[in-house]
N, C-alpha and C positions, 0 to 999 in steps of 0.2 A: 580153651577155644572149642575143643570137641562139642561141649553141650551146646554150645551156640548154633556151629555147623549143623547140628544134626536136627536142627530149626525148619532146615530149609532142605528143599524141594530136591531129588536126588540129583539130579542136572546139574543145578547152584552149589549144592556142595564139592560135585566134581570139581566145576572152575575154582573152588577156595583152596580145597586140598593142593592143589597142582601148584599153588603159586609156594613163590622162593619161598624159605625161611625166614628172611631180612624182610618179605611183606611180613608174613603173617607176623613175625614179634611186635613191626609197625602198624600196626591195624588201628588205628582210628573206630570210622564208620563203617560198616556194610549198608551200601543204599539197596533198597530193589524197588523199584518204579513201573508203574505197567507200562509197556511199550516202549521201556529202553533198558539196555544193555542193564545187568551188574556194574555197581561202582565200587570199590575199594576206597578209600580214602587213609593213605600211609602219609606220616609225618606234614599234613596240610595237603597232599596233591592225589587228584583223583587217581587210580587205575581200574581200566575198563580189562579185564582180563578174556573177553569175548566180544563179540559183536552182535553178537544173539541175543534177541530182545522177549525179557520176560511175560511171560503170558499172564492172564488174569488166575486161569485155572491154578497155576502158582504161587499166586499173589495168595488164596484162599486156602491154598494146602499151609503155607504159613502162618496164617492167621488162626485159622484150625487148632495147631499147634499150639500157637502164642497163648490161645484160651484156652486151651483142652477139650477143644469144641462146646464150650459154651459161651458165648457173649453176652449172656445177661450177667456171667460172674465177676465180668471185668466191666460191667456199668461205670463204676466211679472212676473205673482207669479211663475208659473211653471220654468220658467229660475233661478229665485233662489234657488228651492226648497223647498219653504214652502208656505204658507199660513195664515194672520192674521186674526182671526175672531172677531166677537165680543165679546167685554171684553179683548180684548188684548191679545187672548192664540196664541199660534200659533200651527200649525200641519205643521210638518214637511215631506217631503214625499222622497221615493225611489223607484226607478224601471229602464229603459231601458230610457240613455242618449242621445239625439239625439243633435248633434254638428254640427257645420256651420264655418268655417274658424278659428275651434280652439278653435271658444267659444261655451257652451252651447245654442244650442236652444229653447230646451222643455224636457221635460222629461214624457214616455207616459210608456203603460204596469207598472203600477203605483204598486207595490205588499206589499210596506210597507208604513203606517204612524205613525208618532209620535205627538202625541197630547200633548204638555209641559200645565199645567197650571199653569197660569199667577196669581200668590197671591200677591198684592199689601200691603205694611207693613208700615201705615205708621206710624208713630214715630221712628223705626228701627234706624234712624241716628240721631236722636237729642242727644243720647247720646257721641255721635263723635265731638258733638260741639266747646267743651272748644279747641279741640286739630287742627280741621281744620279752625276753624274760629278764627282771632286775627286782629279785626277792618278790614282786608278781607280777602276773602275767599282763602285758601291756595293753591299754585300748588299741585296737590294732584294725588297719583297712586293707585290704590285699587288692589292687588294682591291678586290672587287666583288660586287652579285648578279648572276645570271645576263642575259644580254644587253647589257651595261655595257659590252663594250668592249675585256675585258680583251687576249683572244687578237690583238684587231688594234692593240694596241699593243707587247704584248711582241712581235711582229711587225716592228714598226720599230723596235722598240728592239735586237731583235737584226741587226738590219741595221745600226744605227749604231756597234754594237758592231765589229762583222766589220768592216766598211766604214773606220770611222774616220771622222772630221770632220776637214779639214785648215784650213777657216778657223778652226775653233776648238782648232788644235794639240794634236785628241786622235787619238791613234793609232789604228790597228787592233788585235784581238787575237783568237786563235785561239779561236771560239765551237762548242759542244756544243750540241745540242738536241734534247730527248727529245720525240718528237711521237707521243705512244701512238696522237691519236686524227688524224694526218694534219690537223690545223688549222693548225699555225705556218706548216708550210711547202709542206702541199696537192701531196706527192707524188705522181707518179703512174710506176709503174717504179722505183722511188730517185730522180727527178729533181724539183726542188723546182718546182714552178708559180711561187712566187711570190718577188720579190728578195730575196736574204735578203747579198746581197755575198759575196768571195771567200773567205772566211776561214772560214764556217760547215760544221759534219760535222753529219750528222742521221740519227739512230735514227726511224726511221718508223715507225710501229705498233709499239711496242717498250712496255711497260711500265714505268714513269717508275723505280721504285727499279731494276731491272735494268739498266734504257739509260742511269742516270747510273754506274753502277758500271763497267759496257761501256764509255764514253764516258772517264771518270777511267784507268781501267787502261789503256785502246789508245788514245786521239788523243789524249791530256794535254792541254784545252781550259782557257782561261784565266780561260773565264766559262761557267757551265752555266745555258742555257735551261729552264725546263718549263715547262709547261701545270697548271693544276688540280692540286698538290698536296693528298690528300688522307685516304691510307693510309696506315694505322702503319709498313709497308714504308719509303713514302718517307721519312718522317722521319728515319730508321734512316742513310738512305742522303745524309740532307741533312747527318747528321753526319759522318760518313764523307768529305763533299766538303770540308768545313769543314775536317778537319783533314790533308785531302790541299793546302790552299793555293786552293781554287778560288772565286774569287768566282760570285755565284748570282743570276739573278733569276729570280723563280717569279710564277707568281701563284696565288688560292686564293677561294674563294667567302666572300662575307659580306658584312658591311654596314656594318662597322664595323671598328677594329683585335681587341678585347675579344671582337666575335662570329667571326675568326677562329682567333684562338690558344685557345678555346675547343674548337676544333676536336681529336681523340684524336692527328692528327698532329705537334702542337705540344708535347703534354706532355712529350716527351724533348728538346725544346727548351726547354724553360722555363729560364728564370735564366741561359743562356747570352750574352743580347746579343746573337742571332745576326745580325738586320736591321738594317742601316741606315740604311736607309728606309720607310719603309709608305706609299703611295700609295691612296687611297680614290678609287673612280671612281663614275661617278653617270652618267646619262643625260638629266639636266635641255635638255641643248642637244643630246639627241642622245649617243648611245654614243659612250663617249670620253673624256665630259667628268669633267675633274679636278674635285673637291670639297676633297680638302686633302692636304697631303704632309707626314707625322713623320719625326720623326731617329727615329737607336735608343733615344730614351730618352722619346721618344713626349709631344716638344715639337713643337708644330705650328711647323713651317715656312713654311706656304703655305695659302694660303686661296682659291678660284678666286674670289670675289666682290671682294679686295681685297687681291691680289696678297701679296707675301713679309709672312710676321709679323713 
């Protein structure tokens, strides 16, 4: 957390340092927004740990910072709207959208960022083992809403993949993973911030239908990671992997199995059988937590209240 702190403005950093323990280990987001207060966001809920509303002149000493005082070197970051730092966090930013034939150009008059920290967990998935792994690694959908958990499981899931378990006599295997938006693996240069084991290739800001296709054709990966499948694109390109041999774990927003194949991306999956598991996450105990696990034929297997069905 120091490098992060020391991001911001000396004032901001007073108010962060001073809070408990029990925030900072919870730390979520750090908001800062022109013309209101600091926001914390611990375990899902805001705290405003002052009333004092940030200035612009602040707003730009951060920014300053974020670039190294240049912003033409974060051009391609600015087009996306975030920024990966070191350590794999990212700050995400908003302000006044400047567009070029429809697509964004840059994004300047910058008045909000979102500073997400990035907590790497690893063992989190070994206990999913019995259920996604059976001599290989299962077509696999990780469902959730938003801040549930998902990225920092498929996270150590793609590490167990790469890495292998050797008490539990499962191998290694040569892992693919499409990180459009710099989450999985918290690149920064092409080098990943965060463990991901030796066996892992990473498209980094790369476009999930394009960087699985890239990935399939040049490093023939045994398992293909993504993030947030969501576009008619990737579907396109989930099939394409399917019938290249490649096992697949993704994940995808929802809340349910029903509200995500609902999803436009699914419709050219339908009636396939593509998954072999759907993993529903929940945040009851905290992002992370498993709620229940189906086969492909969307027989509950697992229940987190009362272990295997």
């Amino acid at each position: 957390m120091e490098n992060i702190f020391k991001l911001f403005p000396d004032e901001i950093q007073q108010q962060l340092r001073t809070q408990s323990v029990q925030i900072l280990q919870s730390i979520e987001e750090i908001r800062i927004r022109i013309g209101q207060p600091l926001e914390i966001l611990c375990s899902g809920k805001p705290v405003y740990p002052s009333e004092r509303l940030i200035t612009a002149e602040e707003a730009q000493i951060l920014l300053n910072r974020l670039s190294q005082h240049s912003l033409y070197a974060l051009e391609e970051e600015l087009k996306r709207g975030y920024i990966t730092i070191a350590g794999g966090h990212r700050v995400g930013l908003a302000g006044k959208v400047i567009t070029e034939h429809g697509f964004v150009k840059a994004i300047k008059d910058i008045s909000s960022f979102n500073v997400r920290i990035a907590r790497q967990k690893i063992g989190i998935a070994e206990p999913l083992l019995p259920y996604l792994f059976q001599k290989n690694w299962m077509n696999t959908l990780l469902i959730g809403p938003p801040q549930t958990g998902k990225t920092t499981l498929l996270r150590d899931i793609a590490r167990l993949v790469s890495s292998g378990v050797r008490q539990k006599n499962i191998p290694s295997f040569k892992v693919g993973i499409v990180d459009e938006r710099s989450e999985i693996a918290g690149c920064i240069k092409g080098v990943p911030q965060h463990t991901l084991g030796r066996r892992a290739d990473i498209l980094d800001a790369c476009p999930k239908a394009e960087g699985m296709m890239m990935l399939i054709r040049s490093m023939s990966p045994q398992v293909l990671i993504v993030d947030e499948i969501g576009r008619k694109e990737d579907g396109e390109a989930i099939l394409e992997a399917m019938h290249a041999g490649v096992q697949m774990i993704f994940t995808a927003h929802g809340t349910s199995i029903e509200d995500a194949l609902k999803r436009p991306v699914m419709s050219p999956l339908s009636g396939l059988s593509l998954f072999q598991r759907y993993v529903i996450l929940g945040r009851e105990k905290g992002p992370g937590t498993v709620q229940k696990i189906y086969d492909g034929d969307f027989k509950e297997i697992y229940r987190s209240s009362g272990g295997a069905a």
